[in-house]
N, C-alpha and C positions, 0 to 999 in steps of 0.2 A: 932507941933514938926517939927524941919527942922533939916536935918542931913548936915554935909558936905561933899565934893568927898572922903575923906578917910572913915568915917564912911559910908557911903552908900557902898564904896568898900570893906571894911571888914565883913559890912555885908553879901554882896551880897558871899563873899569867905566865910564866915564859912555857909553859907546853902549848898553851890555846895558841899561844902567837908562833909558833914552829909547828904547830897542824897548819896554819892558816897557812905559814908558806911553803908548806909542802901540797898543799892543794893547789894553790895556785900554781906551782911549779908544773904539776901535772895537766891541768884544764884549761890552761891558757899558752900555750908553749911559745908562738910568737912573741905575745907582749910579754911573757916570761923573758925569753930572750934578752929581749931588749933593757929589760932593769938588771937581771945577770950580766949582761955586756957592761952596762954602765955602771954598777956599782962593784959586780963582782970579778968583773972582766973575763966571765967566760967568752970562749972564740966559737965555742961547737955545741952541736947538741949532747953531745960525750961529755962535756966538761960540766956539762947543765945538769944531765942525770946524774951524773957523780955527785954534784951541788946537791942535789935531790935527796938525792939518797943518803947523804950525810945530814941531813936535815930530818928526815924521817927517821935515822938511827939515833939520833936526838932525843926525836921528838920520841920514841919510842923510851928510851930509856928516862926521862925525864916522865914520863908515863905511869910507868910503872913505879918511880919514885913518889910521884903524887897519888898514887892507891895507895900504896904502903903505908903515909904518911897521913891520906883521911883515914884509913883503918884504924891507925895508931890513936886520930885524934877522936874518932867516935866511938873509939875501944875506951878511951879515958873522960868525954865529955859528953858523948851520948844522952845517958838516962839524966843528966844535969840540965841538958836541953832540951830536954822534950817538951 
């Protein structure tokens, strides 16, 4: 599978941005709260970590697609850019 510089940049953008809200999920849990209430309508903090954690499994797997994917493209463009 070979991606191009825009998909490899989009990917590389929706992991950064699903780390960023799985930190916050975790470090901020009131004002988490309060944006999961209002956008996501959670009710509990159960509903939050669940939210959490399907974010981090996300993030996690979109993770490892984007190694895969600079592997692939510094397996092919590497020494071209050096």
């Amino acid at each position: 599978m070979t991606l191009s510089m825009e998909e490899f940049n989009a990917l590389k953008s929706k992991v950064e941005s699903l780390q960023r809200k799985a930190d916050k999920a975790e470090g901020a849990l009131e004002q988490t709260m309060a944006i999961l209430k209002e956008e996501y309508s959670c009710d509990s903090i159960e509903e939050a970590a669940e939210l959490a954690e399907k974010f981090r499994e996300e993030a996690d797997t979109l993770e490892a697609r984007f190694e895969k994917a600079e592997s692939t493209f510094d397996d092919k463009w590497g020494k071209v850019l050096s």
